[in-house]
Biopython code that builds the backbone (N, CA, C, O; Angstrom):
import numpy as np
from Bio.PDB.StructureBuilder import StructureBuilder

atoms = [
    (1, "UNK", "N", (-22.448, 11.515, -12.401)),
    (1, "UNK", "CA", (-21.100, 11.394, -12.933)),
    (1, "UNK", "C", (-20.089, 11.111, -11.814)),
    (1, "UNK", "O", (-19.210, 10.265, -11.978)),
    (2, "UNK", "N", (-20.228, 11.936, -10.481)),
    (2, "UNK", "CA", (-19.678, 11.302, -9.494)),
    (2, "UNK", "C", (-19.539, 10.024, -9.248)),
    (2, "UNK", "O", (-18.438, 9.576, -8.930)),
    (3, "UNK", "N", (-20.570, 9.283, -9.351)),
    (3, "UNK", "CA", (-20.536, 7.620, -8.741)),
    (3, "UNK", "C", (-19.924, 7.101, -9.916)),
    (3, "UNK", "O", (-19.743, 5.897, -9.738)),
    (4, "UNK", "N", (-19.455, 7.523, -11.224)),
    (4, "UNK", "CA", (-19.166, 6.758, -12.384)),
    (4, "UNK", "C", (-17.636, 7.060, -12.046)),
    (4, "UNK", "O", (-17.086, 5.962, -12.133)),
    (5, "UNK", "N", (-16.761, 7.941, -11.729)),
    (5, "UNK", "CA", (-15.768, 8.481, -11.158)),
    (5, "UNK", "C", (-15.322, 7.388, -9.816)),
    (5, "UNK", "O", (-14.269, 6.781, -9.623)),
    (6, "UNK", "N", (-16.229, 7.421, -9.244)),
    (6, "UNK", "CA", (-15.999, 6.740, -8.185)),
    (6, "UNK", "C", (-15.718, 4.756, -8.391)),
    (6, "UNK", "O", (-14.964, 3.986, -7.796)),
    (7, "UNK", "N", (-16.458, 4.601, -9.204)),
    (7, "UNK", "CA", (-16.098, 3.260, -9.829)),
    (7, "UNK", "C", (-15.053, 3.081, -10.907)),
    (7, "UNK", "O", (-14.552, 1.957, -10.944)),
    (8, "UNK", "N", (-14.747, 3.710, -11.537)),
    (8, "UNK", "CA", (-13.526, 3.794, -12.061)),
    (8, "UNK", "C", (-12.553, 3.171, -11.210)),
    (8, "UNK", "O", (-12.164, 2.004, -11.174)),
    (9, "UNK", "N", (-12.168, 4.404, -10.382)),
    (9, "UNK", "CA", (-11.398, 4.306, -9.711)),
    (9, "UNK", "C", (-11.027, 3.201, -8.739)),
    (9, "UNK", "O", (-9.983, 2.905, -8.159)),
    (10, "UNK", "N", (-12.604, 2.553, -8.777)),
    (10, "UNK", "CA", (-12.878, 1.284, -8.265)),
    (10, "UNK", "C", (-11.987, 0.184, -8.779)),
    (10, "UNK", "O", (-11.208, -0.541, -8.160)),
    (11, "UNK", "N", (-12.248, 0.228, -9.896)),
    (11, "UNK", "CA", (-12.574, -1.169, -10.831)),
    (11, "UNK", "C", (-10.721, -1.152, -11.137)),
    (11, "UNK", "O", (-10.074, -2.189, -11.281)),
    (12, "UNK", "N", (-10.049, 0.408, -11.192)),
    (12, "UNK", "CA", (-8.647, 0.273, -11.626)),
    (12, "UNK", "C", (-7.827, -0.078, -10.575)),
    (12, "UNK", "O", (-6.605, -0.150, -10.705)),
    (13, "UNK", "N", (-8.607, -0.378, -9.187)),
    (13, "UNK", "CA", (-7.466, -0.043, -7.980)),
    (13, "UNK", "C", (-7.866, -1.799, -7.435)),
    (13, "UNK", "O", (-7.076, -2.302, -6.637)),
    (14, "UNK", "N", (-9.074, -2.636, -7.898)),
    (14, "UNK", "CA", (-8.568, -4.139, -8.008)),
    (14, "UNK", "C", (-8.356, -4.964, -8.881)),
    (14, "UNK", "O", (-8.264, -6.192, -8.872)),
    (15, "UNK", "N", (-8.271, -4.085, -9.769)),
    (15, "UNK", "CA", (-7.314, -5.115, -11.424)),
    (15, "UNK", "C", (-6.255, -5.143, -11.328)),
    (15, "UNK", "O", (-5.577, -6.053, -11.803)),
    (16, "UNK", "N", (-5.708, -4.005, -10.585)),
    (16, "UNK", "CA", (-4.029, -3.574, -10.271)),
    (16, "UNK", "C", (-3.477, -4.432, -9.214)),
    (16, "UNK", "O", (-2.428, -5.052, -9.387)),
    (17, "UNK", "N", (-4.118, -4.481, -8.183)),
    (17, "UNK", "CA", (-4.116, -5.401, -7.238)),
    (17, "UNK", "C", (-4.235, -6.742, -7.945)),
    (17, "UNK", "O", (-3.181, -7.358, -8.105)),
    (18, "UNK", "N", (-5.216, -7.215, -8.334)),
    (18, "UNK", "CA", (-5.070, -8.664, -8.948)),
    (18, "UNK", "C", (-3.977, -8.622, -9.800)),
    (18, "UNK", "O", (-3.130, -9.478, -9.544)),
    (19, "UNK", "N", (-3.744, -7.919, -10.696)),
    (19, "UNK", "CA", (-2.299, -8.124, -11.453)),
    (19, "UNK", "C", (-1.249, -7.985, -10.769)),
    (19, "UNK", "O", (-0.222, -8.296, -11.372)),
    (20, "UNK", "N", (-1.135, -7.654, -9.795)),
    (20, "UNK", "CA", (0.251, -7.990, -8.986)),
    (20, "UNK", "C", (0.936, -8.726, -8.661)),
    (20, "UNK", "O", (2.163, -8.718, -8.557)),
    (21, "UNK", "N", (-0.208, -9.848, -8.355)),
    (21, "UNK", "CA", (0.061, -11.028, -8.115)),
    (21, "UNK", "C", (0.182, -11.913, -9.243)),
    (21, "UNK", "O", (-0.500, -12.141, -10.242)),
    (22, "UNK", "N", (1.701, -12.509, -8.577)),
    (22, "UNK", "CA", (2.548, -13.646, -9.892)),
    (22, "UNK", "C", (2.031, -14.776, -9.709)),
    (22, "UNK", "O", (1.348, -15.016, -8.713)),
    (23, "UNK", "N", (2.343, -15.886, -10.900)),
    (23, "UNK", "CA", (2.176, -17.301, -11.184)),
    (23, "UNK", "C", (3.430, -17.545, -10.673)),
    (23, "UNK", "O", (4.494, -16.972, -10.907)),
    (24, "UNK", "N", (3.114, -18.673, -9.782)),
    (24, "UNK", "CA", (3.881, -19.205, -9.173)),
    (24, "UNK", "C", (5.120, -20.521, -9.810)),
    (24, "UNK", "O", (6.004, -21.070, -9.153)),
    (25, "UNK", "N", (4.798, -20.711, -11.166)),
    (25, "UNK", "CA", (5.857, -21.025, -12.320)),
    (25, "UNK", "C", (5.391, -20.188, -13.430)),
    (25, "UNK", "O", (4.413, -19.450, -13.551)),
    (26, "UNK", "N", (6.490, -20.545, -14.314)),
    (26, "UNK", "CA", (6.659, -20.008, -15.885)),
    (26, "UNK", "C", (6.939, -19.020, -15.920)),
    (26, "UNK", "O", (7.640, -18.544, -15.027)),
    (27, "UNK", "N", (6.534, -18.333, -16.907)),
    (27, "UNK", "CA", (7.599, -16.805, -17.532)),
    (27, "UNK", "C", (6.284, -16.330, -17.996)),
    (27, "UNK", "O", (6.074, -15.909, -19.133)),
    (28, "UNK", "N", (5.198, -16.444, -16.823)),
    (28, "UNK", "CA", (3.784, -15.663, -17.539)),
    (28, "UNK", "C", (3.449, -13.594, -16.846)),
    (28, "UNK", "O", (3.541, -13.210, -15.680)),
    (29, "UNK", "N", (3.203, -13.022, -17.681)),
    (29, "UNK", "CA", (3.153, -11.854, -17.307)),
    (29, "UNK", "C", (1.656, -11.345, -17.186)),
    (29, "UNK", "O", (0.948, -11.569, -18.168)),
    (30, "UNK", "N", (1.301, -10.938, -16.517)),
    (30, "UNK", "CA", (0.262, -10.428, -15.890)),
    (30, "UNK", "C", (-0.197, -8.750, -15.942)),
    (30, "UNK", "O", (0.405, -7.960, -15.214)),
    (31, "UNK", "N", (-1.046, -8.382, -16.642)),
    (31, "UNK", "CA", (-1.515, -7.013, -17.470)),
    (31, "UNK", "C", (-2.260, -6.521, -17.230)),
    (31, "UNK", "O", (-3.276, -6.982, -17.751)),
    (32, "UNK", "N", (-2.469, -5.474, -16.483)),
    (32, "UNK", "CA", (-3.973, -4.997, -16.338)),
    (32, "UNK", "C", (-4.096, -3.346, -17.583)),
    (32, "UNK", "O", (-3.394, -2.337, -17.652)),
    (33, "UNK", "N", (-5.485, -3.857, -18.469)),
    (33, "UNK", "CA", (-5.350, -3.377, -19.541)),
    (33, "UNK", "C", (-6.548, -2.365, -19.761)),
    (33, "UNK", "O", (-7.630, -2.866, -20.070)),
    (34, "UNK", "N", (-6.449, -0.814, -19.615)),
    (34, "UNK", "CA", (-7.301, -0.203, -19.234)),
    (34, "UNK", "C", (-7.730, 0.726, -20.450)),
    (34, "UNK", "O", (-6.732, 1.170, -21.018)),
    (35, "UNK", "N", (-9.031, 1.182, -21.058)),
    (35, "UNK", "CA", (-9.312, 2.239, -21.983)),
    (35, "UNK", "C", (-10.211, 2.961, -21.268)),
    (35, "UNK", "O", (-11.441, 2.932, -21.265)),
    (36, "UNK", "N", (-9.222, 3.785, -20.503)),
    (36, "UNK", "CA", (-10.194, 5.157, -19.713)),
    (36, "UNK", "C", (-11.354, 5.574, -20.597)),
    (36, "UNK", "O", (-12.531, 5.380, -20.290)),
    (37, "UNK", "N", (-10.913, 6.205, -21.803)),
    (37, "UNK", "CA", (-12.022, 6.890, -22.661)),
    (37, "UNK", "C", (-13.577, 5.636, -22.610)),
    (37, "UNK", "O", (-14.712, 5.852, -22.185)),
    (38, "UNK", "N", (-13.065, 4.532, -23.148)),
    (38, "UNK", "CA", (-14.655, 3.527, -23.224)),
    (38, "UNK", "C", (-15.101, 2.720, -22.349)),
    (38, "UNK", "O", (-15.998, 1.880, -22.414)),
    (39, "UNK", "N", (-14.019, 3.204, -21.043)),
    (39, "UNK", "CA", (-14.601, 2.504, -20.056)),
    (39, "UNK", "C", (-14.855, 0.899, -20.242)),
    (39, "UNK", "O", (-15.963, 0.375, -20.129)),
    (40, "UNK", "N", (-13.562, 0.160, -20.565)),
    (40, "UNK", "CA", (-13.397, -0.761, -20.565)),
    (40, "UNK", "C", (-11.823, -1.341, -20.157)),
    (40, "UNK", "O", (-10.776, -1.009, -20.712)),
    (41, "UNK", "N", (-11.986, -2.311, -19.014)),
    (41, "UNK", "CA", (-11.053, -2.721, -18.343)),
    (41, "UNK", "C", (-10.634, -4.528, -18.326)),
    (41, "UNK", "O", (-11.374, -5.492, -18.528)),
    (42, "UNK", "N", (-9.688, -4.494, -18.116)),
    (42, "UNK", "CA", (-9.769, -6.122, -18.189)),
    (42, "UNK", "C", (-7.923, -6.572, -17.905)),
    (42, "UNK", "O", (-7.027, -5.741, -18.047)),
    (43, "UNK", "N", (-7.737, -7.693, -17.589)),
    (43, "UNK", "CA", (-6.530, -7.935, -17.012)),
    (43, "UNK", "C", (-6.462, -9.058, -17.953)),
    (43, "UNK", "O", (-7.441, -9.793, -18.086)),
    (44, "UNK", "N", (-5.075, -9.300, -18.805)),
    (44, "UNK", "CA", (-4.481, -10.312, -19.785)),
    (44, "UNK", "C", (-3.516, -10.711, -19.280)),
    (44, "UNK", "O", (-2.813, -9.872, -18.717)),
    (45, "UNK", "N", (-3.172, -11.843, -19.273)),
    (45, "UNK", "CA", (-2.080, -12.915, -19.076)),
    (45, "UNK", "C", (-1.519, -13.100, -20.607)),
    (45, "UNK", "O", (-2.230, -13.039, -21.609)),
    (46, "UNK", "N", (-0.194, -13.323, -20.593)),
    (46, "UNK", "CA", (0.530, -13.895, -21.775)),
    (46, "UNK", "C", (2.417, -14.241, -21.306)),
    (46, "UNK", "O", (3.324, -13.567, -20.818)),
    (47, "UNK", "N", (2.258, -15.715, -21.816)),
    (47, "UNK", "CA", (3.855, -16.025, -21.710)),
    (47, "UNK", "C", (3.916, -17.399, -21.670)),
    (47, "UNK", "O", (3.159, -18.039, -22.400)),
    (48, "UNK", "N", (4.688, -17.957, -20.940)),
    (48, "UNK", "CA", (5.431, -19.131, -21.241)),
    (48, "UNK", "C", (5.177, -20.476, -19.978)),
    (48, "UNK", "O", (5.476, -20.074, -18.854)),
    (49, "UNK", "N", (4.816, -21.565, -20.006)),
    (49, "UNK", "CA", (4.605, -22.414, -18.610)),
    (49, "UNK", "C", (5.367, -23.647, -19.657)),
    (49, "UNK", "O", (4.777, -24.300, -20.517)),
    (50, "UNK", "N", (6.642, -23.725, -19.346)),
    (50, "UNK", "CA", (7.290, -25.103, -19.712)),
    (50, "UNK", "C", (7.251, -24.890, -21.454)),
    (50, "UNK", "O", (8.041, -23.999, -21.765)),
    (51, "UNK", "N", (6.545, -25.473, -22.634)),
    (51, "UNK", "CA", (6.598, -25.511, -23.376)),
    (51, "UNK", "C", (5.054, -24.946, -24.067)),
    (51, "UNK", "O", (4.833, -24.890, -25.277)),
    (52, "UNK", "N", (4.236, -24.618, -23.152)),
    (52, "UNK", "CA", (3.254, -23.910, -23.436)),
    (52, "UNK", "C", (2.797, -22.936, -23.228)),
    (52, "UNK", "O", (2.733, -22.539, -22.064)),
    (53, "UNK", "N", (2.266, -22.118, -24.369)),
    (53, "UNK", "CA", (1.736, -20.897, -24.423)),
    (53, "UNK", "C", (0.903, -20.515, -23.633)),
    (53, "UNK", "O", (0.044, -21.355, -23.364)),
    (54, "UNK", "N", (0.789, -19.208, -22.972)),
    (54, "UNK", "CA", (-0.347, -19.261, -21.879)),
    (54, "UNK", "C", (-0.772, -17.643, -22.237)),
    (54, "UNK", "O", (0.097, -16.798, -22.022)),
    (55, "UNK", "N", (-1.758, -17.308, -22.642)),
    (55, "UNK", "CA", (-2.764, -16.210, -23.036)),
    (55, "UNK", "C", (-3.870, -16.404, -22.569)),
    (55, "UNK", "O", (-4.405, -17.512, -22.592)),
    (56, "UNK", "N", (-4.526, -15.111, -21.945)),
    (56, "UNK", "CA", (-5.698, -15.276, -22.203)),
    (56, "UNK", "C", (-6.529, -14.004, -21.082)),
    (56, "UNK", "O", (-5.744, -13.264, -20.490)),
    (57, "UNK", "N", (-7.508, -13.862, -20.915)),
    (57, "UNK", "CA", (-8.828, -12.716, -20.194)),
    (57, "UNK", "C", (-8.989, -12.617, -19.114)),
    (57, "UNK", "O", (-9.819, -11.729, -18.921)),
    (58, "UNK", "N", (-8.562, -13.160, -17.993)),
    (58, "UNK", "CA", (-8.644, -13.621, -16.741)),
    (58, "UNK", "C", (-10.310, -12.662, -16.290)),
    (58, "UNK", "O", (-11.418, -13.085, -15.962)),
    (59, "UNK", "N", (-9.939, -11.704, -16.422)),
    (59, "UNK", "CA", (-10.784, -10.615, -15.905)),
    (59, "UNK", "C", (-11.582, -9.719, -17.217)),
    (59, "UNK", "O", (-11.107, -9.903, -18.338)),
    (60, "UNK", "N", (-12.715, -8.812, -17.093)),
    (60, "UNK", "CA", (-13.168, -8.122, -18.156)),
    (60, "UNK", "C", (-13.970, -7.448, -17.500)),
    (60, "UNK", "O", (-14.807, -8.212, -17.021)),
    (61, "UNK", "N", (-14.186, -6.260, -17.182)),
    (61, "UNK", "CA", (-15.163, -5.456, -16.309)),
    (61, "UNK", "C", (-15.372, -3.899, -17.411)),
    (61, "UNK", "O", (-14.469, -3.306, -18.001)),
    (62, "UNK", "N", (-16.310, -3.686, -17.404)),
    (62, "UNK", "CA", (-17.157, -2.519, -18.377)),
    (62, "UNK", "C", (-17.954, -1.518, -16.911)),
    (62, "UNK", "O", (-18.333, -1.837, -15.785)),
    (63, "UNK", "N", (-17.920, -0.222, -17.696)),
    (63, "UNK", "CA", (-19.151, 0.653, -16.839)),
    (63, "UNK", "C", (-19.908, 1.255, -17.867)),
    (63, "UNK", "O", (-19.508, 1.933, -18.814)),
    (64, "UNK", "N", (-21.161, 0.888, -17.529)),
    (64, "UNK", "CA", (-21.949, 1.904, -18.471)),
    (64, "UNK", "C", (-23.047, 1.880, -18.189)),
    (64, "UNK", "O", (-23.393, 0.775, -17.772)),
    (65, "UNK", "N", (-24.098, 2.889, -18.227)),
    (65, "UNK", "CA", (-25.206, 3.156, -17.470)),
    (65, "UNK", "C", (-25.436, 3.026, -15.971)),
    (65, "UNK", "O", (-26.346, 2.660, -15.226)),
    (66, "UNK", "N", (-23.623, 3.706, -15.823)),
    (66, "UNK", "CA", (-23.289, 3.989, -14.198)),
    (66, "UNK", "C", (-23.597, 2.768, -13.491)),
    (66, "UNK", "O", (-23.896, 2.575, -12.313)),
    (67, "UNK", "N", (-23.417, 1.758, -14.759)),
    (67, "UNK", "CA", (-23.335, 0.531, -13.305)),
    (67, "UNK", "C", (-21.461, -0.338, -14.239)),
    (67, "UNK", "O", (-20.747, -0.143, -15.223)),
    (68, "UNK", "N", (-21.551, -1.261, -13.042)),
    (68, "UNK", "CA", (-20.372, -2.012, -13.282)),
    (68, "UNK", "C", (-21.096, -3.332, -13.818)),
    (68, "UNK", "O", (-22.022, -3.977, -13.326)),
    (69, "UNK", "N", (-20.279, -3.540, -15.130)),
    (69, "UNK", "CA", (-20.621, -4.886, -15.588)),
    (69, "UNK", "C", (-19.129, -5.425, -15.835)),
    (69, "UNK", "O", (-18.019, -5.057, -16.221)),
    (70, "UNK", "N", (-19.860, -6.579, -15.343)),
    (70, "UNK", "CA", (-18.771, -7.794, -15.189)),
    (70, "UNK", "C", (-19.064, -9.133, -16.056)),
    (70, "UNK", "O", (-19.692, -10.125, -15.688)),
    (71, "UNK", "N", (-18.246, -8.820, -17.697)),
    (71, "UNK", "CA", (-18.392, -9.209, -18.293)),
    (71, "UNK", "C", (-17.764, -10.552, -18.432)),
    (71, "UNK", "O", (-18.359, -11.310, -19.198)),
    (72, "UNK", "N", (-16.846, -10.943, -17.940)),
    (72, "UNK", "CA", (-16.038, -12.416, -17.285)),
    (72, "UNK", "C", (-15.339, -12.300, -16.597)),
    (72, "UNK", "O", (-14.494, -11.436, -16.832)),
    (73, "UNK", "N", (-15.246, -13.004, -15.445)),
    (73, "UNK", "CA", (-14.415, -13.080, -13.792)),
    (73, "UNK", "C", (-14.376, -15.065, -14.278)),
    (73, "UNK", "O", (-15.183, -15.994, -14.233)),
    (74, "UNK", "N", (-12.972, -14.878, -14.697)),
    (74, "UNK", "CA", (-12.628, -16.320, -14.654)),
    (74, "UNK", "C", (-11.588, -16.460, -13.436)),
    (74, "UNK", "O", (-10.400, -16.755, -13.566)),
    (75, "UNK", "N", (-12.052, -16.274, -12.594)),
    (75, "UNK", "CA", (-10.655, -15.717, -10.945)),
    (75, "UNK", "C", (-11.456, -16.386, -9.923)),
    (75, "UNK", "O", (-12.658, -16.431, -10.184)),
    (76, "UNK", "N", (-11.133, -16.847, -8.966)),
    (76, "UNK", "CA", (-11.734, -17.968, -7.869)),
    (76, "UNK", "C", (-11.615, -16.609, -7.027)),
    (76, "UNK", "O", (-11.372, -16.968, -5.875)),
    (77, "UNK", "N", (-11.671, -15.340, -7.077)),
    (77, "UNK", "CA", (-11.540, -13.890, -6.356)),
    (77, "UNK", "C", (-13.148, -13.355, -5.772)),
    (77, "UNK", "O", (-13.632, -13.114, -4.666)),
    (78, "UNK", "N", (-13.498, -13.338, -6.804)),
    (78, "UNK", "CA", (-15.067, -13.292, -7.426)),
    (78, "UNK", "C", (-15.259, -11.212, -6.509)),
    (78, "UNK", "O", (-15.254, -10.610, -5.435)),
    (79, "UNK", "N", (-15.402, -11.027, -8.108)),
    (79, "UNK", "CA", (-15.174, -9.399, -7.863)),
    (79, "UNK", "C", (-15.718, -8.736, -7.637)),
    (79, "UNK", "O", (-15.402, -7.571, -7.396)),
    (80, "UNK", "N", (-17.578, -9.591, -7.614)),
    (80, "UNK", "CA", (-18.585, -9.053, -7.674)),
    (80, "UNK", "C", (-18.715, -8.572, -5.917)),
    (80, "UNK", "O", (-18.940, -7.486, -5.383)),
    (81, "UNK", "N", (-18.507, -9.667, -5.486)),
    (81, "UNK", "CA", (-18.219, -9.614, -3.570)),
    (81, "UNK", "C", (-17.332, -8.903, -3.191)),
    (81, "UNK", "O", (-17.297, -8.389, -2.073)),
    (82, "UNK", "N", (-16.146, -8.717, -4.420)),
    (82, "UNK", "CA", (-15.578, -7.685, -3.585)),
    (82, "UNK", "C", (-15.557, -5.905, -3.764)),
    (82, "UNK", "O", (-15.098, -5.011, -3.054)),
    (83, "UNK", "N", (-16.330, -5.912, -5.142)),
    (83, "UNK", "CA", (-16.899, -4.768, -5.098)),
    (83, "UNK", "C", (-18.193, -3.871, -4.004)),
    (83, "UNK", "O", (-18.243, -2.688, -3.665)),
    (84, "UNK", "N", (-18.941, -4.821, -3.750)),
    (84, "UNK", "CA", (-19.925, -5.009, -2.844)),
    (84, "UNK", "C", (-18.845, -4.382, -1.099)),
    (84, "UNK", "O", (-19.034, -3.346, -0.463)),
    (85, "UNK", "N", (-18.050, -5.227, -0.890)),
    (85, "UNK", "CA", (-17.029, -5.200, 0.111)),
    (85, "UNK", "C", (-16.362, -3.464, 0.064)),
    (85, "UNK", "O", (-16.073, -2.718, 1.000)),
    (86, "UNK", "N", (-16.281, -3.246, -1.457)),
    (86, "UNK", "CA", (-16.095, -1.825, -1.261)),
    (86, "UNK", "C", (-16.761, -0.532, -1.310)),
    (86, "UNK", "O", (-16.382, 0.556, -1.746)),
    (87, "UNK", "N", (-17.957, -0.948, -0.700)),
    (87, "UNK", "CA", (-19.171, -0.192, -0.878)),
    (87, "UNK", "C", (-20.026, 0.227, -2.092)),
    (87, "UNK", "O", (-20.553, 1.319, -2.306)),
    (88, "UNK", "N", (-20.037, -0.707, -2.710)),
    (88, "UNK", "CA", (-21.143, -0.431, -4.180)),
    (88, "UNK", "C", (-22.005, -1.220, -4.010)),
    (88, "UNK", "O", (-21.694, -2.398, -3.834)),
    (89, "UNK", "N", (-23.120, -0.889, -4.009)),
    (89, "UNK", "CA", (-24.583, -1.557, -3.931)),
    (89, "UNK", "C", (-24.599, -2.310, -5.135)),
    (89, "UNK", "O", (-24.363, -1.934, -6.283)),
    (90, "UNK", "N", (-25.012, -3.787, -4.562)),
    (90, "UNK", "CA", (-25.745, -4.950, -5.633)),
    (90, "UNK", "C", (-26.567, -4.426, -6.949)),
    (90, "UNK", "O", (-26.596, -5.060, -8.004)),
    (91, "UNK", "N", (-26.987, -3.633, -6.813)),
    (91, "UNK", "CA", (-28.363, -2.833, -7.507)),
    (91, "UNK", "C", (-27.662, -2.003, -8.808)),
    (91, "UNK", "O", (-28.280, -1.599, -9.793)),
    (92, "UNK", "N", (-25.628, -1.795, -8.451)),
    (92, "UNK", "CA", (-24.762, -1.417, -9.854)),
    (92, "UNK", "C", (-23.960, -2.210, -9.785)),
    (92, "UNK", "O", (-22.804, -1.844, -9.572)),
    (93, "UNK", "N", (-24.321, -3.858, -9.965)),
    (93, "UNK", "CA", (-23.637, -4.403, -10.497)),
    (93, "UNK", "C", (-23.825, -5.214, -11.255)),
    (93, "UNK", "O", (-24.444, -6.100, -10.666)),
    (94, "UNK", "N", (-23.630, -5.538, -12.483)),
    (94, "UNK", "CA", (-24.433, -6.975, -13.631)),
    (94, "UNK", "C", (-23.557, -7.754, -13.712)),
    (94, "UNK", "O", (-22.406, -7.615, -14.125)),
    (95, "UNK", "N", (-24.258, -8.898, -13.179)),
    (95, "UNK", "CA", (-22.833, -9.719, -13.895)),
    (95, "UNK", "C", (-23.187, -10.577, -15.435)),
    (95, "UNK", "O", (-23.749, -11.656, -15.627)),
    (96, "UNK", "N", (-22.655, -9.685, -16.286)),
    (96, "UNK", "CA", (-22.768, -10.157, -17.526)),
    (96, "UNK", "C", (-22.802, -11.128, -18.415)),
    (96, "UNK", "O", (-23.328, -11.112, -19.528)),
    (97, "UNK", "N", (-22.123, -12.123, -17.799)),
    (97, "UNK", "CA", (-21.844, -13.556, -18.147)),
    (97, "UNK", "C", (-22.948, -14.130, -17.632)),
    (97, "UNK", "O", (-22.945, -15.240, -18.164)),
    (98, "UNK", "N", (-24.225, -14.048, -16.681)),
    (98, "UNK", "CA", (-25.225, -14.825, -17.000)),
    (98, "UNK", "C", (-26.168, -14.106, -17.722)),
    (98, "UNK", "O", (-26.118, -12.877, -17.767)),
    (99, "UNK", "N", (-27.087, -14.801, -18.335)),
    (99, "UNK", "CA", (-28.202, -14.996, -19.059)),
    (99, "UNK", "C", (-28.688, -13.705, -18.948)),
    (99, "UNK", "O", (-27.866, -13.194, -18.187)),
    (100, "UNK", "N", (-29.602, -12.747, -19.257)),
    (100, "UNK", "CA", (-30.332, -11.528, -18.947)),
    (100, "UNK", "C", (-31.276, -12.650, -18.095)),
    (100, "UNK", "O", (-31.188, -12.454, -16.883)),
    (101, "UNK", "N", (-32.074, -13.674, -18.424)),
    (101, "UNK", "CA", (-33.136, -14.058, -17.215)),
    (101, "UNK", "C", (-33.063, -14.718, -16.179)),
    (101, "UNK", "O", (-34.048, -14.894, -15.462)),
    (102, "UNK", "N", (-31.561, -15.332, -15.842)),
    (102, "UNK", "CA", (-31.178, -15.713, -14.627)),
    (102, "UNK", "C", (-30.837, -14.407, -14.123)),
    (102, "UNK", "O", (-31.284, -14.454, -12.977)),
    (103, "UNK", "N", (-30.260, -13.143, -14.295)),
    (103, "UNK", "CA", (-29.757, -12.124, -13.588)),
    (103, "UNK", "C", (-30.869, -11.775, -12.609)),
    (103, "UNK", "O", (-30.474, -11.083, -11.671)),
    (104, "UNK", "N", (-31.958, -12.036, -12.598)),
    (104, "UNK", "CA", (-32.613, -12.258, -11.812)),
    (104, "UNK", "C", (-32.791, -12.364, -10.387)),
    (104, "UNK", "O", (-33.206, -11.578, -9.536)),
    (105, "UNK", "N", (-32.240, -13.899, -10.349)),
    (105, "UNK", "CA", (-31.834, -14.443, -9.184)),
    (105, "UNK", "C", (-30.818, -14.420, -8.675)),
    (105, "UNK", "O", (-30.649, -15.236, -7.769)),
    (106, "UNK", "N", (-29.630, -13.427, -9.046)),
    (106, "UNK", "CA", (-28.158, -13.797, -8.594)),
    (106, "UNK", "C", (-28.190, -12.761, -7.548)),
    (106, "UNK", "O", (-27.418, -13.020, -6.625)),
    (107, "UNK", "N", (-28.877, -11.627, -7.411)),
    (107, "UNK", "CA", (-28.790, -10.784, -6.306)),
    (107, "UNK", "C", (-27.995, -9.471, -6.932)),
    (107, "UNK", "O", (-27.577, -8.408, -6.473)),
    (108, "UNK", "N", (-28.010, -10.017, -8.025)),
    (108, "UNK", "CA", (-27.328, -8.299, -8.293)),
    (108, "UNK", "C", (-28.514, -7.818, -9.612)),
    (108, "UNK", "O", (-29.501, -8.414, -10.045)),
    (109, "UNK", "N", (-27.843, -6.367, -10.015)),
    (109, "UNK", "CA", (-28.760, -5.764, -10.972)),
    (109, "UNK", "C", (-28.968, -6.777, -12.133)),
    (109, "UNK", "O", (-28.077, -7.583, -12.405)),
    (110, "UNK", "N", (-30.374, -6.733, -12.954)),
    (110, "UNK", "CA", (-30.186, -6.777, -14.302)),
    (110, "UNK", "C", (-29.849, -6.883, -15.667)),
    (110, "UNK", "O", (-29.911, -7.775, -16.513)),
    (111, "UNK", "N", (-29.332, -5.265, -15.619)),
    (111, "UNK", "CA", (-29.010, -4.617, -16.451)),
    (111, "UNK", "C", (-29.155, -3.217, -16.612)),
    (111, "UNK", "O", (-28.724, -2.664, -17.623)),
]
sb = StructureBuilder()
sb.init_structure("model")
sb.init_model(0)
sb.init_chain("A")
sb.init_seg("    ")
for serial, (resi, resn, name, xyz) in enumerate(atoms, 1):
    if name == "N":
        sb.init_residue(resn, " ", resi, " ")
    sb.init_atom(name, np.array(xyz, "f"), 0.0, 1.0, " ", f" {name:<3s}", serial, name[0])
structure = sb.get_structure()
């Protein structure tokens, strides 16, 4: 339960960080959107660029079975490296968005 504590705290202290940072036009707002209880996290964009609407997931990160899954990283950040960077072993991290049989080869867990 410790290491699940410990990623939490992980996962809330670079969504916050990535949401800090503004779009450099429009009237877009930047959200980092957290459900402590289900352990599900994720950062939303919504607002305005000229005459178009701009919504949408940027980020989506889950914990469960004490690992971190990274259910979409649409961010040129790539969170998986920088979780790694903050000391969490490859071995708790999935990245969810590929295949269960490529996870394989990407160097991180499974599942």
């Amino acid at each position: 339960m410790e290491r699940v504590e410990k990623y939490r705290e992980l996962v809330k202290q670079v969504l916050e960080e990535y949401a800090s940072y503004k779009f450099s036009s429009g009237e877009i707002e930047v959200m980092p959107v957290f459900d402590l209880q289900r352990d599900h996290y994720q950062v939303v964009s919504a607002g305005w660029k000229d005459e178009r609407r701009i919504y949408g997931c940027s980020v989506h990160i889950d914990i469960k079975d004490s690992k971190i899954w990274i259910q979409h990283d649409g961010t040129e950040i790539g969170f998986a490296d920088q979780f790694v960077k903050l000391g969490v072993p490859p071995e708790d991290i999935v990245l969810a968005y590929h295949s269960p049989f490529m996870r394989q080869f990407d160097g991180f867990a499974v599942g």
